[in-house]
LOGUMAR-358809 format. One record per residue: x, y, z of N, C-alpha, C in turn. Coordinates in steps of 0.02 Angstrom, whole numbers, plus 50000, padded with zeros to 5 digits. Layout:
XYZXYZXYZ...
! end
This chain:
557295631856239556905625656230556175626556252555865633956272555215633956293554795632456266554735635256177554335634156131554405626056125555035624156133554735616156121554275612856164554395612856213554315610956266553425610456278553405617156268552355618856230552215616356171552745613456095552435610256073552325602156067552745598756136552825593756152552085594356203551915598356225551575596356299550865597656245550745601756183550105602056151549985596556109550625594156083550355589056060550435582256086550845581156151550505574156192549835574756202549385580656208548705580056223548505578256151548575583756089548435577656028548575571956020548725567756047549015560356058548455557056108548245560156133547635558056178546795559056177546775565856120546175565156121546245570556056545745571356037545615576055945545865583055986546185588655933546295594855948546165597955905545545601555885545415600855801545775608555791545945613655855546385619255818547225617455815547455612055819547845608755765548025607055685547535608355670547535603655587547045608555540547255608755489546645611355447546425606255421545795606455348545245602555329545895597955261545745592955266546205590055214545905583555218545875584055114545345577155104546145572155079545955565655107546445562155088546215553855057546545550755051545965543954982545675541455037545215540555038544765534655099544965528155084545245526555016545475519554993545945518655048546605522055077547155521655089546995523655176546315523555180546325525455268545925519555296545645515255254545145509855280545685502755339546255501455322546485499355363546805502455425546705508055420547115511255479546555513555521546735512155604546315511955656546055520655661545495521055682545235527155700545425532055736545975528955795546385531455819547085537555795546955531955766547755535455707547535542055662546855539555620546385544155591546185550555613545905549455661545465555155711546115561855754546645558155751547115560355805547655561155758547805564555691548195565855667548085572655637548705575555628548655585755627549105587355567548755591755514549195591055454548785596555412549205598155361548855603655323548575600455239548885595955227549065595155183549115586655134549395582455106549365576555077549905576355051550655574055093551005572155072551265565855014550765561555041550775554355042550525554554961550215558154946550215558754871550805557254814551195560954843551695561154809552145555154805552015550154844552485542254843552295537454794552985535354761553025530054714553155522854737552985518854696553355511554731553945511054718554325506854780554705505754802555085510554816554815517354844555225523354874555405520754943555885521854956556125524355026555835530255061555245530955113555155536655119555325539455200555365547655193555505550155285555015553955273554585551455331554085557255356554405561555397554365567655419554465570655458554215573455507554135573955562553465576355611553085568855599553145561755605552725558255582552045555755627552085559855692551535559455745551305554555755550745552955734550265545255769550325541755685550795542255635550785537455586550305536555530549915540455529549335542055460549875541055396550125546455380550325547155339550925543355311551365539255376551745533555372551525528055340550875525955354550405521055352550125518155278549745524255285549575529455187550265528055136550775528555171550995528755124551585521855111551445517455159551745510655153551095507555125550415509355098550335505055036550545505954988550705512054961551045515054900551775513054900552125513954924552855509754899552615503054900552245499554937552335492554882552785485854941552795482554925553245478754939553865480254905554225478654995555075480854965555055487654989554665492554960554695499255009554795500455070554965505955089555135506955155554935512455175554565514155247554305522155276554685521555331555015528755356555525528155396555295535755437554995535055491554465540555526554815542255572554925549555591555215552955636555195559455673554835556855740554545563155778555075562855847554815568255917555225567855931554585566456011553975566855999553575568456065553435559556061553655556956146553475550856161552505548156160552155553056173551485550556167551075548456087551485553856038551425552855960551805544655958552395542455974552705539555959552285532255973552265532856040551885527956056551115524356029550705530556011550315530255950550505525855894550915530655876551115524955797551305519255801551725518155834551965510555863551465506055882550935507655925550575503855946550165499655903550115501855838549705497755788550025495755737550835495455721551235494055705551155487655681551445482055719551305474455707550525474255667550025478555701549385475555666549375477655594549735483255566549555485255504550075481755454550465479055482550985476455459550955467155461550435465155473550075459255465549735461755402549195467955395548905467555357549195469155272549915470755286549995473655224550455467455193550745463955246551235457155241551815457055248551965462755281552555462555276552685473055323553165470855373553225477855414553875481055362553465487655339553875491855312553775500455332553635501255404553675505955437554265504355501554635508855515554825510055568555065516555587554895517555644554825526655706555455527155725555815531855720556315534455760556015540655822556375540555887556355546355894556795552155899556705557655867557235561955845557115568855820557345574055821557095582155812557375580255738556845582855694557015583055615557485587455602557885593355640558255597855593558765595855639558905587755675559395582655674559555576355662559355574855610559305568355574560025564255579560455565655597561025562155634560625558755680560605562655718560585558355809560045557155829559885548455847559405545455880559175545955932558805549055959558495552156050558265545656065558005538956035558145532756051558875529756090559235531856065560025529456074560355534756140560045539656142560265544556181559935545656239559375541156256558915540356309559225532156337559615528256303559865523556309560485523156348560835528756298561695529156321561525531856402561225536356414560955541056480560925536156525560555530456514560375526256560560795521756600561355522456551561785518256555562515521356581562505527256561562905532256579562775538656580562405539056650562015546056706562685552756696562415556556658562945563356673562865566756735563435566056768563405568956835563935572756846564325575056820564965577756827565365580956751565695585756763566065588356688566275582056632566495578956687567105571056664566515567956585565795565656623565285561456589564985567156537564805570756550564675579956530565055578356457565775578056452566005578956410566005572056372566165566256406565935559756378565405560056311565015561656370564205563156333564245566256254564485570556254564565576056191564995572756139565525569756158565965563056131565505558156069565285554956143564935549556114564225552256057563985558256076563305560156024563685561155948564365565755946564745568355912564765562755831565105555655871565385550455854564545548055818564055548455857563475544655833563195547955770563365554355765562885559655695563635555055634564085555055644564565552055597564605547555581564855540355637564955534655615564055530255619563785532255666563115528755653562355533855640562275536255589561895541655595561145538955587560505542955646559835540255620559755538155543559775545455505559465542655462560115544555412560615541455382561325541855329561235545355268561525547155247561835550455194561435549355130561375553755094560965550255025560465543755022560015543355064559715538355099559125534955058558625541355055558045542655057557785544254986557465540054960557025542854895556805549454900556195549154933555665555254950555695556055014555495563755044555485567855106554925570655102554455567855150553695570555143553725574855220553215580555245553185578255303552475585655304552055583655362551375589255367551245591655428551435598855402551245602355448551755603555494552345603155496552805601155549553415608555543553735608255479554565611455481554205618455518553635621855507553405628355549553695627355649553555622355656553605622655734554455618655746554805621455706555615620255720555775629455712556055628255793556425636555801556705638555743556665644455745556835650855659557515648755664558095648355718558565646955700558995641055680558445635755686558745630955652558145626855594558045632555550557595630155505558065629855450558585633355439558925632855379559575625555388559575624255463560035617855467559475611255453559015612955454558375607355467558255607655383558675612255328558315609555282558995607155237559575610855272560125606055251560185597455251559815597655328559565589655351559335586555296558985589155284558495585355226558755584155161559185589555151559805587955069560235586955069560285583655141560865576755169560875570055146560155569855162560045563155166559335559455103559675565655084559065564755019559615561154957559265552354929559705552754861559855557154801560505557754764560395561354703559835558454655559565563854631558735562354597558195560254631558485562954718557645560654758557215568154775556595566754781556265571554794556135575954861555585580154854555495581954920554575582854898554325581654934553535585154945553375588655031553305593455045553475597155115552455599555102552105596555119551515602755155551505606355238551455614055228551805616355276551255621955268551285627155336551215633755319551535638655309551275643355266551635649455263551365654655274551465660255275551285668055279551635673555224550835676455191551145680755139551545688055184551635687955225552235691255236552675690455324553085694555320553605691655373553185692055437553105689255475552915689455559553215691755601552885695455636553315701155678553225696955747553655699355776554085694355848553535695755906553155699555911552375697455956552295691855943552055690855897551575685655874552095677755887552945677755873553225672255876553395670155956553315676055974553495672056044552565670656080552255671156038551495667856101551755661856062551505655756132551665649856125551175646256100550615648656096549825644656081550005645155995550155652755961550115652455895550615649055857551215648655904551795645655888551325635755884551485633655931551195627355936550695624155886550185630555887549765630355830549815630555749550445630755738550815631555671550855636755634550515643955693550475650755640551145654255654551275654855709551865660655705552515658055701552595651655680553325650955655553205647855590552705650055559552605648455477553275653155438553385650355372553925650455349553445658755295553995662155292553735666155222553645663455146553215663855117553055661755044553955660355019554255665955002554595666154969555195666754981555385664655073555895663555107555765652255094555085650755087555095643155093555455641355037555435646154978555765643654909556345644954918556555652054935557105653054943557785649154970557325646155048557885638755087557965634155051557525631155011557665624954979557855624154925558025633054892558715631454829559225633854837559325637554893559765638554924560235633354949560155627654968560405622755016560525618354935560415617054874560605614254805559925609954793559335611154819558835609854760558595613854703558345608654655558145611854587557425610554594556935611154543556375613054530555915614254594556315618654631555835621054694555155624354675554855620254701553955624654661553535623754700553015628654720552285627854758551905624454698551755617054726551415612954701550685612754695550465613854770550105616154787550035623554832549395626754823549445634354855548725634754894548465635954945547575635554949547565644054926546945644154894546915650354891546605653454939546175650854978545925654155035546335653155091546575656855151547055656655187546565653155263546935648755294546735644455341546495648555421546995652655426546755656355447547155665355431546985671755502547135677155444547225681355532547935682355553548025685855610548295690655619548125697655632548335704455626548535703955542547915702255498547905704155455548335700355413548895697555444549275692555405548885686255404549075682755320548775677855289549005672055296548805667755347549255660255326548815655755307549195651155274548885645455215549265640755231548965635155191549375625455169549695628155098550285627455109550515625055023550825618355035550835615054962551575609354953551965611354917552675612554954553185612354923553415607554889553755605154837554035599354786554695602254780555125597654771556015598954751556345593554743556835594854683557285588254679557785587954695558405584554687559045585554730559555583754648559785586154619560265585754552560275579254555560575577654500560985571954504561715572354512561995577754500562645580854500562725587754544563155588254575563285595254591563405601254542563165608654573562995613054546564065612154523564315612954564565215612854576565485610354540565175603954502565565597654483565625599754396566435598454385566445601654299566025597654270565925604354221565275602254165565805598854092565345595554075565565591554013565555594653945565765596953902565395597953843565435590453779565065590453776564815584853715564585584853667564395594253633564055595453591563155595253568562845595553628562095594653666561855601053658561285601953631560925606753630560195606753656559725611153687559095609453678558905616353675558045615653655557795622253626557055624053689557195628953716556715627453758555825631953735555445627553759554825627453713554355634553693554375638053759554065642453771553505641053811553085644453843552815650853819553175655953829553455656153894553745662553910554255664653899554595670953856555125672253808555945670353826555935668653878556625666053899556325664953972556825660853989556825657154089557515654554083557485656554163558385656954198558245650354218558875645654220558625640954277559135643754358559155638554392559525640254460560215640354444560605634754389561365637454380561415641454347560835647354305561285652354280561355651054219560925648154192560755643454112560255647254086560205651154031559715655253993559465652453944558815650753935558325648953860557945652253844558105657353794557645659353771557025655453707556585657553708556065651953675556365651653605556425644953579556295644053507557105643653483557665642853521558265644953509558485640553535559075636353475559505630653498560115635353552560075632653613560545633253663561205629253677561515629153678562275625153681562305625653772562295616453804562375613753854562845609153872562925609053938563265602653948563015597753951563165591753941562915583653960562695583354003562935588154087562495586754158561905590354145561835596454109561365601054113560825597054053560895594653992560625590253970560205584353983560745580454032560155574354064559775576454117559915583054168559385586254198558995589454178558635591554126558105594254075557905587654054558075582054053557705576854001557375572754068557275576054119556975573054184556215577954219555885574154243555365578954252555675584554314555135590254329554775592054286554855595454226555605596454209556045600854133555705597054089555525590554086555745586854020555245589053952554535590353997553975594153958554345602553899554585604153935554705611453925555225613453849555615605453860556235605953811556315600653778556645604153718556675598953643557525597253663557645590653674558445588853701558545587553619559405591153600559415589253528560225587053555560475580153541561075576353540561525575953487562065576153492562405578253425562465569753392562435568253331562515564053303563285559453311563785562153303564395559753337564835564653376564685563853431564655567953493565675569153487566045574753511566585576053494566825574253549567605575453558567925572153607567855576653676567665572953755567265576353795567955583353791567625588553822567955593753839567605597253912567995602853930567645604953984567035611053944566555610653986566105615953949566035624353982566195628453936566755634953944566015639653908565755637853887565125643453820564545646553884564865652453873564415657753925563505655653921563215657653968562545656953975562195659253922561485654253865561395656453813561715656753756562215654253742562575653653672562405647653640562365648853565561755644953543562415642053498561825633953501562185626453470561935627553400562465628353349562615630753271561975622953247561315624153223561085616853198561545611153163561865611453134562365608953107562875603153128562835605953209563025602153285562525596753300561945596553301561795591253321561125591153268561415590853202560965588853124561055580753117560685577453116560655569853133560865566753186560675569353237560815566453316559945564153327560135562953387559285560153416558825566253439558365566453407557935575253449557645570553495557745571953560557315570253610556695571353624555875570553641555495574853647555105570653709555475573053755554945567453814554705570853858554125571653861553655573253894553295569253958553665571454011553935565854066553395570154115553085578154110552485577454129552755582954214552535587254235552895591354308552895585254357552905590754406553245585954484552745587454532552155583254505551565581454544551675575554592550705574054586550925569454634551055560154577550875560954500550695557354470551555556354443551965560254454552735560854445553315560254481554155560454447554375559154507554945564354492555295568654534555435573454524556235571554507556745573954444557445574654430557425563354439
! end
């Protein structure tokens, strides 16, 4: 718990006064910062513009949500009826955000922020609730010891912070880097927990074009600082389709690197990802669905193992179908529907085997151009 412990004690001082080797340079709408106090403004650490990426009436989780910028930012954008649901774990951030709470929430008409406190790669359990239970029942002995573990056990299950398929969008800046290496891959399961089917992700984070050698992760300044537990380029893609997201993509990339230590390069990217609507597991349908995928590039795999080569009717399933007719696929591919679709079956036609035209010759050609998984979009 050391490394935490230094990035709890660096950033209660960001909570108290500017730390500008915290944060890199990031322009964000001035439209969307004019009600929010200077405080909040001046004293917030991030690489990046999550808040971009929110639609109305999303449900959103910040993550790392510190003194509430980006909570804030982004409860004008959902709208009324929306909801921002912010979750850090350092009491001086917390207190920050909270503190202007009621006032911004007069101004917008309505309070649609609220702070948990809680370690993001445990989105079960409320450190609200667990600073509570403590109080109420002091572990002093094996007997309460074990109580204790009981009662947390029971709370990630029957009452969890943040539940199950919850959450529209998962924004969060600057943050998943300063969660220990070994629970970065449970911290992103977290997140495709409680993410709805067809909700997104937007992550600005750092990375490093290559692996970091263990000097550098155990100093606590670079750690704290968000360099030496930056994620690798292509280990950040790697976790988050690994765990069952689809269109995992660097959204954004800086090309100039933020900063550059023993020669290694770290930068801001945004990660983007959607969550299926179906499981990769779940039998596929056949219905007689084809689509042709557009090109440029002469064939692309997707993540189940689905081959298009350009210009060539492909034979799909119905799940794999209505996930291409969703951004960011929907640009890429011509959805062709069979005219009177045959009786369902399970779908058995190896990767790449092509739908005879004939199959879906007076069906509906789809052509929707629904546009990638920016910030002007909404991802699956």
């Amino acid at each position: 718990m050391g490394m935490e412990n230094h990035v709890k004690e660096r950033y209660s001082e960001g909570a108290t006064k500017v730390v500008e080797a915290l944060c890199c340079p990031v322009s964000y709408d001035a439209g969307l910062l004019k009600i929010l106090p200077n405080e909040i403004i001046d004293r917030d650490y991030g690489c990046g513009d999550p808040s971009s990426y929110v639609k109305k009436g999303d449900t959103v989780l910040d993550l790392g949500s510190g003194g509430g910028k980006i909570c804030y930012m982004a409860a004008q954008l959902v709208g009324e009826g929306g909801r921002i649901i912010g979750v850090d774990m350092n009491d001086d951030m917390l207190a920050l955000a909270r503190k202007y709470q009621a006032e911004i929430a007069k101004k917008l008409g309505e309070d649609r922020v609220v702070f948990h406190k809680g370690r993001i790669q445990d989105l079960a359990l409320s450190l609200d609730r667990v600073s509570q239970y403590l109080k109420e029942n002091p572990v002093s002995d094996l007997k309460s010891a074990d109580a204790f573990e009981v009662w947390m056990a029971a709370q990630r299950v029957d009452t969890p912070m943040i539940a199950d398929e919850s959450v529209d969008l998962v924004i969060s800046n600057c943050v998943l880097n300063l969660v220990d290496d070994a629970m970065k891959w449970h911290l992103v399961e977290e997140i495709f927990r409680v993410v709805k089917p067809g909700g997104r992700v937007a992550i600005s984070d750092i990375v490093s074009d290559v692996l970091v050698p263990d000097e550098l992760k155990t100093d606590p300044e670079l750690w704290s600082g968000c360099i030496s537990g930056a994620f690798v380029e292509s280990e950040f893609i790697e976790m988050f389709s690994s765990v069952g997201f689809t269109a995992v993509a660097f959204d954004n990339w800086d090309e100039k690197p933020w900063k550059v230590v023993d020669d290694i390069e770290f930068r801001s990217v945004t990660l983007t990802a959607c969550k299926p609507l179906s499981s990769v597991h779940e039998e596929q349908i056949d219905q007689g669905h084809g689509v042709i995928y557009r090109g440029p590039m002469a064939v692309v795999e997707d993540e189940l193992g689905n081959i298009f080569p350009a210009g060539v009717r492909i034979a799909v399933s119905q799940q794999v179908f209505e996930r291409l007719g969703m951004a960011p696929f929907a640009e890429q591919f011509i959805r062709l529907a069979p005219k009177s679709p045959p009786h369902p079956t399970f779908f058995t036609a190896s990767p790449g085997t092509v739908r005879h035209p004939t199959e879906t010759r007076g069906g509906d050609a789809l052509l929707n151009n629904a546009g990638g998984c920016g910030p002007s979009s909404g991802c699956c």
